[in-house]
N, CA, C and O atoms as a Tinker XYZ file with bonds, in Angstrom:
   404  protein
     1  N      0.846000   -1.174000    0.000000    73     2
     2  CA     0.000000    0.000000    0.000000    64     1     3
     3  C      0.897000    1.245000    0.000000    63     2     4     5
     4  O      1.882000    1.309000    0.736000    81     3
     5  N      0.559000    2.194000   -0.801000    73     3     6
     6  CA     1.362000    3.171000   -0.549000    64     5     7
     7  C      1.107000    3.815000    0.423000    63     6     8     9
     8  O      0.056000    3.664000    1.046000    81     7
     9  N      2.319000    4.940000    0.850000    73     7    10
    10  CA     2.910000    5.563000    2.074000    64     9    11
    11  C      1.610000    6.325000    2.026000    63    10    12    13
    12  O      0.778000    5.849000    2.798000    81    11
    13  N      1.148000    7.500000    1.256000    73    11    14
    14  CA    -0.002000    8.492000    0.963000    64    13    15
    15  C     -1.186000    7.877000    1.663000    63    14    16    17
    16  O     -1.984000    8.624000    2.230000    81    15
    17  N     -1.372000    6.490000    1.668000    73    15    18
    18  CA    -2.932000    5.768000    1.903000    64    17    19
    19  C     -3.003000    5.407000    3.125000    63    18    20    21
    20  O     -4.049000    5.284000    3.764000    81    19
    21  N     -1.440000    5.137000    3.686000    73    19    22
    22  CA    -1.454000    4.703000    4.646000    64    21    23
    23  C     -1.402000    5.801000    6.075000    63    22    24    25
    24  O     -0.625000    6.751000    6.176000    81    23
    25  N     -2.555000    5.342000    7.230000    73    23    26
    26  CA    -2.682000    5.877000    8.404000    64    25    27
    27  C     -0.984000    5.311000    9.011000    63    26    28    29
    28  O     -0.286000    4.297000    9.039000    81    27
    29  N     -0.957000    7.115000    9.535000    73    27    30
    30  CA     0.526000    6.955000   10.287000    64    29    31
    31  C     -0.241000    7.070000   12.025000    63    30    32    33
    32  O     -1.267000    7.602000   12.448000    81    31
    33  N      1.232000    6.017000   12.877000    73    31    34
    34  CA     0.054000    5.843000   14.341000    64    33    35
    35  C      1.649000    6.912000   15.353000    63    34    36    37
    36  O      2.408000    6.442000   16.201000    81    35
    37  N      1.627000    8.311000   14.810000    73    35    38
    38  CA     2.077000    8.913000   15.075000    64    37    39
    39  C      1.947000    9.224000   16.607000    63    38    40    41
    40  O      2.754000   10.092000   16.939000    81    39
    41  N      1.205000    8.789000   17.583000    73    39    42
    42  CA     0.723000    8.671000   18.647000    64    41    43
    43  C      1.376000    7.706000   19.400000    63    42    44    45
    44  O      1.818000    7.822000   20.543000    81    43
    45  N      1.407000    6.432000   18.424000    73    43    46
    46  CA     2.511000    5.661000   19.109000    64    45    47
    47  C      3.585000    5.735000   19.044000    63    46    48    49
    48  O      4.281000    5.305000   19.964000    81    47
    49  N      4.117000    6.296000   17.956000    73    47    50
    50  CA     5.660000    6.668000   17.758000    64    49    51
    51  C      6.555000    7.258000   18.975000    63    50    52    53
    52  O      7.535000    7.011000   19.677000    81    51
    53  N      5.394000    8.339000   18.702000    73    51    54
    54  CA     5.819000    9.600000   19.997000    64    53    55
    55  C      5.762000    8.730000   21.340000    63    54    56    57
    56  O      6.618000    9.101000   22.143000    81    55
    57  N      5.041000    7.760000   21.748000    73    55    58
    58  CA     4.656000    7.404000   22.947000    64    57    59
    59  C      5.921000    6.297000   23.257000    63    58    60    61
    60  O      6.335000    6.024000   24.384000    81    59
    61  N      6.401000    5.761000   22.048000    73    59    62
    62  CA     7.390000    4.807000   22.781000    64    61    63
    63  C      8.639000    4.999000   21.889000    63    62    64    65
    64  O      9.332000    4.006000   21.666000    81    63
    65  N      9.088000    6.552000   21.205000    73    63    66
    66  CA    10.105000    7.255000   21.009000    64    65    67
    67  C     10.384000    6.708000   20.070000    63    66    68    69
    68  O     11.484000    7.230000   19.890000    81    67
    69  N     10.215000    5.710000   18.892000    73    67    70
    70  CA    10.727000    4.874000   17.969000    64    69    71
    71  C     10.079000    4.960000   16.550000    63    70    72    73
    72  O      8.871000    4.725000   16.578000    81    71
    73  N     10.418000    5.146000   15.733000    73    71    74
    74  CA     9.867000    4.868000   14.349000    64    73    75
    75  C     10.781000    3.296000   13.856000    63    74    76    77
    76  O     11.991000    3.091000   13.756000    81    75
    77  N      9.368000    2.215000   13.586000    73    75    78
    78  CA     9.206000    1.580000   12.804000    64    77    79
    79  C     10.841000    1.277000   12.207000    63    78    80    81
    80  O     11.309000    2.351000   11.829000    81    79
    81  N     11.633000    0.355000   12.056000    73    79    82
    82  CA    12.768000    0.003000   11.220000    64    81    83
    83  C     12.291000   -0.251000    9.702000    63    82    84    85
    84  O     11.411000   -0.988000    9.258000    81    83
    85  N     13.015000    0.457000    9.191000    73    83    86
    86  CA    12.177000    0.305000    7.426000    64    85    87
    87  C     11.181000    0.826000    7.115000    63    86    88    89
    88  O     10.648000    0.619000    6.024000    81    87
    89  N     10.657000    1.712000    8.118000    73    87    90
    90  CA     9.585000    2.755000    7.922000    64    89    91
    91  C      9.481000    3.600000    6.636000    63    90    92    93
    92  O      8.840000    3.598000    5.584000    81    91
    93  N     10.361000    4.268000    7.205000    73    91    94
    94  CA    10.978000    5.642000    5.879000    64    93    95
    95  C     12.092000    4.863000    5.009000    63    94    96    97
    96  O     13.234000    4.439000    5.185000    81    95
    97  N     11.191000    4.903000    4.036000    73    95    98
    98  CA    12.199000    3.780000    2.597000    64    97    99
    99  C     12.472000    4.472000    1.603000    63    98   100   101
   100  O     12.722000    3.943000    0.521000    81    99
   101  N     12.478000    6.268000    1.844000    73    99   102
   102  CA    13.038000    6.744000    0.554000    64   101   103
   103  C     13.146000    8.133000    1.148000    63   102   104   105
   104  O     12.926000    8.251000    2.353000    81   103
   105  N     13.509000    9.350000    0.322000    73   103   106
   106  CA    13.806000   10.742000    1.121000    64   105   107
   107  C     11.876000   11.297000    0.436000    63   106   108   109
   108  O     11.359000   12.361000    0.776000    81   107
   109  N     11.401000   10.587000   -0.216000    73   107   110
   110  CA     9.732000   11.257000   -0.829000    64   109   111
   111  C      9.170000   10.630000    0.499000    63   110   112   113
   112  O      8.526000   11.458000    1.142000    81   111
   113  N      9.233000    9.543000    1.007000    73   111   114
   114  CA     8.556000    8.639000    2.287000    64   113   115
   115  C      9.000000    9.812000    3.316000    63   114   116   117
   116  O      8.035000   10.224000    3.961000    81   115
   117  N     10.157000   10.411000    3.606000    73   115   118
   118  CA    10.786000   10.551000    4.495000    64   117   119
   119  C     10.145000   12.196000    4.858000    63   118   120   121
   120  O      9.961000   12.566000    6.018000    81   119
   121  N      9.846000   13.098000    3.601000    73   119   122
   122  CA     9.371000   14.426000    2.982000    64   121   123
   123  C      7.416000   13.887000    3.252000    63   122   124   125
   124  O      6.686000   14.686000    3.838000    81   123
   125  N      7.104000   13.152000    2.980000    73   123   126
   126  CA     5.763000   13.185000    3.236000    64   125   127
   127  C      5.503000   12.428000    4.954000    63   126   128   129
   128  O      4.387000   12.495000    5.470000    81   127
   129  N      6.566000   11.810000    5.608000    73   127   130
   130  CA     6.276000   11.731000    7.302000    64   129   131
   131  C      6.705000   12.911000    7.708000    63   130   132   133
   132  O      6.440000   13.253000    8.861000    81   131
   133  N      7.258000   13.549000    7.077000    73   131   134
   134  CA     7.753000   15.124000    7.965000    64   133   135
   135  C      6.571000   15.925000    7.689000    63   134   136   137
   136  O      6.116000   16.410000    8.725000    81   135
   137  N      6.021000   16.181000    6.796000    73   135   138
   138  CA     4.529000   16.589000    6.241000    64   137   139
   139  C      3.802000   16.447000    7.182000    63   138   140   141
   140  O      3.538000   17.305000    8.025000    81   139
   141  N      3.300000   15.050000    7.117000    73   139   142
   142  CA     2.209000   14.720000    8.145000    64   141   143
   143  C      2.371000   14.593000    9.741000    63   142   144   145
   144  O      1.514000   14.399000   10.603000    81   143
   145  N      3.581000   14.747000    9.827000    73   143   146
   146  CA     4.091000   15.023000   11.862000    64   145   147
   147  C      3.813000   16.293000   11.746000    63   146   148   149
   148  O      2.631000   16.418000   12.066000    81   147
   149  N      4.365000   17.540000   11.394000    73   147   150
   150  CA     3.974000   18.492000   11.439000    64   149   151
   151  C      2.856000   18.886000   11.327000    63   150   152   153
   152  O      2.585000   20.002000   11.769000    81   151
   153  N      1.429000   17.744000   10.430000    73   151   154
   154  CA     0.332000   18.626000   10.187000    64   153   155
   155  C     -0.243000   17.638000   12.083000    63   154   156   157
   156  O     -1.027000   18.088000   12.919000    81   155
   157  N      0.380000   16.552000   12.124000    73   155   158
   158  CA    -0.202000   16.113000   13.631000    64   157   159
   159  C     -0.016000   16.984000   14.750000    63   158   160   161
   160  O     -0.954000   17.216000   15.513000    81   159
   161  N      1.234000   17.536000   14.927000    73   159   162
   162  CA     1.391000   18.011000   15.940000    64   161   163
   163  C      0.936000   19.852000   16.479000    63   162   164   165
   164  O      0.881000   20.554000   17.488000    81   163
   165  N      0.731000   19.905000   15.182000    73   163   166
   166  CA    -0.249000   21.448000   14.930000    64   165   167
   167  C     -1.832000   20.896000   14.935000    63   166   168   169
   168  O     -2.700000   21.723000   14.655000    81   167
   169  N     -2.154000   19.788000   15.185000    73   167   170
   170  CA    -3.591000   19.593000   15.312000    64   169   171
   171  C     -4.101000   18.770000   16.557000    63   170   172   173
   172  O     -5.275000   18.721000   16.924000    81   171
   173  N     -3.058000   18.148000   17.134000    73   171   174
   174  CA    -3.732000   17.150000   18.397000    64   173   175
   175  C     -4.245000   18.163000   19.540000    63   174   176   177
   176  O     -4.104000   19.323000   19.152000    81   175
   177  N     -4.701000   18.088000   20.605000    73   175   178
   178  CA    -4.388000   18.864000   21.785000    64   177   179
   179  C     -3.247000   19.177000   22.481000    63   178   180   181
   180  O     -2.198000   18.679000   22.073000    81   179
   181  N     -3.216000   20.062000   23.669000    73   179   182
   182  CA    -1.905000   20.217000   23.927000    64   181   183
   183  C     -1.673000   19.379000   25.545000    63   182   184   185
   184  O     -2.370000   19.459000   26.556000    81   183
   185  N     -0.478000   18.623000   25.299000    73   183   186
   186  CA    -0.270000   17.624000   26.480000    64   185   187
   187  C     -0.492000   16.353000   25.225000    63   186   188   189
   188  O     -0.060000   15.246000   25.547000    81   187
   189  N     -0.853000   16.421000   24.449000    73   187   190
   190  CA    -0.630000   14.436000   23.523000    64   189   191
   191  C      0.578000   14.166000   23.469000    63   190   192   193
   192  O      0.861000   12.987000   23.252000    81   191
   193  N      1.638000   15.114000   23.638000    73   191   194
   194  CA     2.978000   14.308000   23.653000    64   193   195
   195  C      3.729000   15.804000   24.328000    63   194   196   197
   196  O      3.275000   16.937000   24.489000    81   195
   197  N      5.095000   15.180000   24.621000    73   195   198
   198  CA     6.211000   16.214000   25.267000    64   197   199
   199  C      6.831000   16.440000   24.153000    63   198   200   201
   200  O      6.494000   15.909000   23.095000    81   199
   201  N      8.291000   17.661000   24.331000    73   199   202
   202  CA     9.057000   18.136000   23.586000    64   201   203
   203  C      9.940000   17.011000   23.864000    63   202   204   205
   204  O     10.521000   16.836000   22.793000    81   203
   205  N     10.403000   16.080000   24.766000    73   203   206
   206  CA    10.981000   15.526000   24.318000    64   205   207
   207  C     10.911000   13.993000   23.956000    63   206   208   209
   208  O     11.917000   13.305000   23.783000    81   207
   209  N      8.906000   13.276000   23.808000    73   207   210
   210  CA     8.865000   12.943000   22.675000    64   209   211
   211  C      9.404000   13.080000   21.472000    63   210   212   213
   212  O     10.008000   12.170000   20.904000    81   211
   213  N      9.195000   14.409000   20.928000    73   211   214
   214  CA     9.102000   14.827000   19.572000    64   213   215
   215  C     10.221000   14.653000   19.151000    63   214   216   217
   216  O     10.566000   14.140000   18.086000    81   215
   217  N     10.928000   15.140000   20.098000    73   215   218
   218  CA    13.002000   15.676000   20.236000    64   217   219
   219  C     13.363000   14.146000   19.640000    63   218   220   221
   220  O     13.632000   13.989000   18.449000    81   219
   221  N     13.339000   13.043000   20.595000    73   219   222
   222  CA    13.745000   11.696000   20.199000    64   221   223
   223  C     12.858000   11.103000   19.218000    63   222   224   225
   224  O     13.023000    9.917000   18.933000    81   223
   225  N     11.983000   11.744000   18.689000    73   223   226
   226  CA    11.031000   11.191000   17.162000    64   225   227
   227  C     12.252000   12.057000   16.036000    63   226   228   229
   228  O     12.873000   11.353000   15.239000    81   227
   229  N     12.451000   13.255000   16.061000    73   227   230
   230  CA    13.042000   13.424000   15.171000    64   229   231
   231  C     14.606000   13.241000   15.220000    63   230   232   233
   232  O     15.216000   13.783000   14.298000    81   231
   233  N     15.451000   12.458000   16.297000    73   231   234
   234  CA    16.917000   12.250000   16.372000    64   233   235
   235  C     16.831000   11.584000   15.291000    63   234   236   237
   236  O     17.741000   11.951000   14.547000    81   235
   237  N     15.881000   10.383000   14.580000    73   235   238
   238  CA    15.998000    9.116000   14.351000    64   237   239
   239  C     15.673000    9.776000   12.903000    63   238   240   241
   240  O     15.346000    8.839000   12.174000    81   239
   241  N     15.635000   10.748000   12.329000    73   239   242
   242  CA    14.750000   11.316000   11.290000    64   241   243
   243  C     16.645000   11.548000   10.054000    63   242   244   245
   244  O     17.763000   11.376000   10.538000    81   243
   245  N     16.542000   11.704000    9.461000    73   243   246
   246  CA    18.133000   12.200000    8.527000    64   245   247
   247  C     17.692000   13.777000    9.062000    63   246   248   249
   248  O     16.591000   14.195000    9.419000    81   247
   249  N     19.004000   14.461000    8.963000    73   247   250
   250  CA    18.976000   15.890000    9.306000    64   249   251
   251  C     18.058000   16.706000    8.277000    63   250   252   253
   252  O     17.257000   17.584000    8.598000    81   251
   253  N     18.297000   16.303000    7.123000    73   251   254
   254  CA    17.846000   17.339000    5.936000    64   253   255
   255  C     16.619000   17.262000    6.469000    63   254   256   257
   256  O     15.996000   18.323000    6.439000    81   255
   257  N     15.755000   15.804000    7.228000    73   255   258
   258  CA    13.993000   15.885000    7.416000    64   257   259
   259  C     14.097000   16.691000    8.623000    63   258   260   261
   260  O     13.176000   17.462000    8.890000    81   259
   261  N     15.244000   16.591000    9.482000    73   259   262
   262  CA    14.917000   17.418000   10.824000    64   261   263
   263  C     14.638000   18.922000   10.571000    63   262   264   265
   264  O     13.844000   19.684000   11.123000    81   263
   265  N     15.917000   19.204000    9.135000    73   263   266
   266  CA    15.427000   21.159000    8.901000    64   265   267
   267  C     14.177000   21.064000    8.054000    63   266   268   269
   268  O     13.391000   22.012000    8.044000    81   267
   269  N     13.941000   19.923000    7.311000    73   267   270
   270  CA    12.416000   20.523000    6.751000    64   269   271
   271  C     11.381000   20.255000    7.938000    63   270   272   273
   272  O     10.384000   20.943000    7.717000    81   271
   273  N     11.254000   19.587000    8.998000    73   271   274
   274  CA    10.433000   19.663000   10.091000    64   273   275
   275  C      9.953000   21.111000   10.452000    63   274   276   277
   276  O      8.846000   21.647000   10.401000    81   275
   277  N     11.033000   21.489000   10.787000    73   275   278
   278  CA    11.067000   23.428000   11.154000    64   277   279
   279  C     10.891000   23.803000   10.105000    63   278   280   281
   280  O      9.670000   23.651000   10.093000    81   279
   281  N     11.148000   24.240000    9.036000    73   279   282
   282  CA    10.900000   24.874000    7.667000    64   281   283
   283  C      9.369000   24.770000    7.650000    63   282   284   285
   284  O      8.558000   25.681000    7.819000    81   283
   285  N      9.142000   23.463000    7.408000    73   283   286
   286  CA     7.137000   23.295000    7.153000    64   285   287
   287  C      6.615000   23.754000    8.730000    63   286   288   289
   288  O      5.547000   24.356000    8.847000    81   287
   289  N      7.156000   23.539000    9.502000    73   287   290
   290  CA     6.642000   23.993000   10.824000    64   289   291
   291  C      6.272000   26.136000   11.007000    63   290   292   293
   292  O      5.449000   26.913000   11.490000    81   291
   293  N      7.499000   26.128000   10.265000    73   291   294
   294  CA     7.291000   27.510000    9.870000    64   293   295
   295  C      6.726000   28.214000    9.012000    63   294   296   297
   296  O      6.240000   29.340000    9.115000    81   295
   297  N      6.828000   27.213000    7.757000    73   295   298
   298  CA     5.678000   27.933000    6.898000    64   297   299
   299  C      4.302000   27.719000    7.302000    63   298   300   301
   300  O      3.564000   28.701000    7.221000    81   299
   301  N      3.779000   26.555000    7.750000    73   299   302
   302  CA     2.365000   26.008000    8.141000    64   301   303
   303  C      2.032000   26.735000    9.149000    63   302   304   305
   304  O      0.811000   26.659000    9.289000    81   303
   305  N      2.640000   27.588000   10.138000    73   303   306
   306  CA     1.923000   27.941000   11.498000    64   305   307
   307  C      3.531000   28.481000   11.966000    63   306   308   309
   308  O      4.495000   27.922000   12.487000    81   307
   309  N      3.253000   29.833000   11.490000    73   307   310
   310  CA     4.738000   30.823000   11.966000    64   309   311
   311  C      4.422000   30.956000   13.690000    63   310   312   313
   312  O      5.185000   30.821000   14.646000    81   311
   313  N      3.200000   31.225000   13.631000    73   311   314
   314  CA     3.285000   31.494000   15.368000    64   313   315
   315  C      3.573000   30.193000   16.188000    63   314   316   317
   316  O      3.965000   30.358000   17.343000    81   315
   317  N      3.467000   29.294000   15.858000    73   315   318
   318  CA     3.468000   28.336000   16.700000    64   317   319
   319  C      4.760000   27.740000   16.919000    63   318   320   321
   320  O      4.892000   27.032000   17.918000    81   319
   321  N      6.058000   27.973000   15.884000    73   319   322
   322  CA     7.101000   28.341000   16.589000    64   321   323
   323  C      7.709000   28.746000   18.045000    63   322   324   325
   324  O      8.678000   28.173000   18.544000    81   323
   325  N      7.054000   29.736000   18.604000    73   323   326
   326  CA     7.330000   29.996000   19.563000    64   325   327
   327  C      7.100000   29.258000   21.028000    63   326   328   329
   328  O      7.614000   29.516000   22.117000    81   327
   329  N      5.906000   28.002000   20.565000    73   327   330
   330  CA     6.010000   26.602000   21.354000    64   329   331
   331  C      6.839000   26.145000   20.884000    63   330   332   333
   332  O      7.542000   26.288000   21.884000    81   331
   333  N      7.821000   25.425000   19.857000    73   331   334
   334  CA     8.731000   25.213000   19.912000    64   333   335
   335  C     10.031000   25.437000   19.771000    63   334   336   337
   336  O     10.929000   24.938000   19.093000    81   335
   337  N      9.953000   26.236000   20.499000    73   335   338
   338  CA    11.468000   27.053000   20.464000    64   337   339
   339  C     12.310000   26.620000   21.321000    63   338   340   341
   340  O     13.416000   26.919000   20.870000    81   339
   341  N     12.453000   25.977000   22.504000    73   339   342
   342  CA    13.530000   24.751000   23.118000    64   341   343
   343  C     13.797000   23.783000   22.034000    63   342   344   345
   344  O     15.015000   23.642000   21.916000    81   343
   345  N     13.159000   23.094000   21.235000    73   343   346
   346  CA    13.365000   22.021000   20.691000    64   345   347
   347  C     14.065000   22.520000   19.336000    63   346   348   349
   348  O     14.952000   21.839000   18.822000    81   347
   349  N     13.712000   23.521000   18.872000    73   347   350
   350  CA    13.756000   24.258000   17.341000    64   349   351
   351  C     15.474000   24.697000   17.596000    63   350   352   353
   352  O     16.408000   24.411000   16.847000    81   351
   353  N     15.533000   25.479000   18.905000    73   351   354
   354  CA    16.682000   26.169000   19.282000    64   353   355
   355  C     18.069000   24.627000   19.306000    63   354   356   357
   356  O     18.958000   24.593000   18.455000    81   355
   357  N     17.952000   23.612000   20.343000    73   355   358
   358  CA    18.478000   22.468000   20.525000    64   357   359
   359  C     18.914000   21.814000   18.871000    63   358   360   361
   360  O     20.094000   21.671000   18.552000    81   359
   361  N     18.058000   21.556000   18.175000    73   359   362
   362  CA    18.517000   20.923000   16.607000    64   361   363
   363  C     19.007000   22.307000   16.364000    63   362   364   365
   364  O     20.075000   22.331000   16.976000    81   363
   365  N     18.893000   23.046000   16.016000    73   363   366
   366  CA    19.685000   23.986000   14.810000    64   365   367
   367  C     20.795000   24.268000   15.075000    63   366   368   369
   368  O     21.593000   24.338000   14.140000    81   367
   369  N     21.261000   24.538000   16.465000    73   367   370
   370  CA    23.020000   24.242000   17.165000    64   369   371
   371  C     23.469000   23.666000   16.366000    63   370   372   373
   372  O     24.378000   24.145000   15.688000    81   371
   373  N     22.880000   22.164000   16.121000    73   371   374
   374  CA    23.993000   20.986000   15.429000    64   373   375
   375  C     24.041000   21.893000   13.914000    63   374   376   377
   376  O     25.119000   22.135000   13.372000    81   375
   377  N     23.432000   22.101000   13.648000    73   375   378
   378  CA    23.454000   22.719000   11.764000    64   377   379
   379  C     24.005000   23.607000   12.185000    63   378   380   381
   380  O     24.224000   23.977000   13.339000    81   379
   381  N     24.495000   24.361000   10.319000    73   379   382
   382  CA    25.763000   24.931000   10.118000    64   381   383
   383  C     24.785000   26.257000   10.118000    63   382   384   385
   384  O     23.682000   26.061000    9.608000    81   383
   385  N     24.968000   27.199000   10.478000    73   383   386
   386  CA    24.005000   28.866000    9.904000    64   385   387
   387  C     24.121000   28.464000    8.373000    63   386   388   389
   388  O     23.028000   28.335000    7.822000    81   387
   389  N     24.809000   28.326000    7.885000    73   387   390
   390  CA    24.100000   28.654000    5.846000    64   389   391
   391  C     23.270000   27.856000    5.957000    63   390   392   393
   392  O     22.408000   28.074000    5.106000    81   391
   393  N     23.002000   26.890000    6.647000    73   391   394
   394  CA    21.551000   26.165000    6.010000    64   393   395
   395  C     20.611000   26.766000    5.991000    63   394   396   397
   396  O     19.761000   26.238000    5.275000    81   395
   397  N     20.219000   27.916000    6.570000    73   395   398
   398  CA    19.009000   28.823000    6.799000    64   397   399
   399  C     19.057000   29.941000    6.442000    63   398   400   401
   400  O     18.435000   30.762000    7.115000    81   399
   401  N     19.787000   30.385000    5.287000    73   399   402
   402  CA    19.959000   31.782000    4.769000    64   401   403
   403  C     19.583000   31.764000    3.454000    63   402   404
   404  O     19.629000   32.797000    2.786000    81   403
């Protein structure tokens, strides 16, 4: 079944810190779970998961998905940045400044 059809149990991910081995099987798989975490976590209530859920959901992610996480996080909902700004602040340390210019 393709990735698009398929319900992600993003709830459990977050809940027991792990994505699936062989989950993300390509950087389009990898670009459409960063998609849909971001459209989850701008839509659940607040308290469905911690920052550092999320933090150890995206260690496991390749970096390029960790800056498009924030990128779509920023284009989709600029204000809501400012809830994650411990976590946003923590990843971008590791990156170089030109990645964001």
């Amino acid at each position: 079944m393709p990735f698009a059809a398929q319900a992600v149990p993003f709830d459990e991910f977050l809940a027991s810190g792990k994505i699936l081995d062989g989950y993300i099987t390509s950087d389009y798989v990898g670009e459409q779970f960063v998609e849909r975490l971001v459209h989850y976590v701008l839509s659940v209530p607040s308290g469905s998961y911690t920052m550092a859920q999320l933090s150890q959901l995206l260690e496991q992610l390749d970096p390029r998905h960790q800056v498009f996480f924030f990128k779509r996080l920023k284009e989709t909902s600029p204000d809501s940045l400012k809830d994650f700004a411990p976590l946003y602040y923590g990843f971008m340390n590791e990156f170089h400044s030109l990645l964001f210019t």
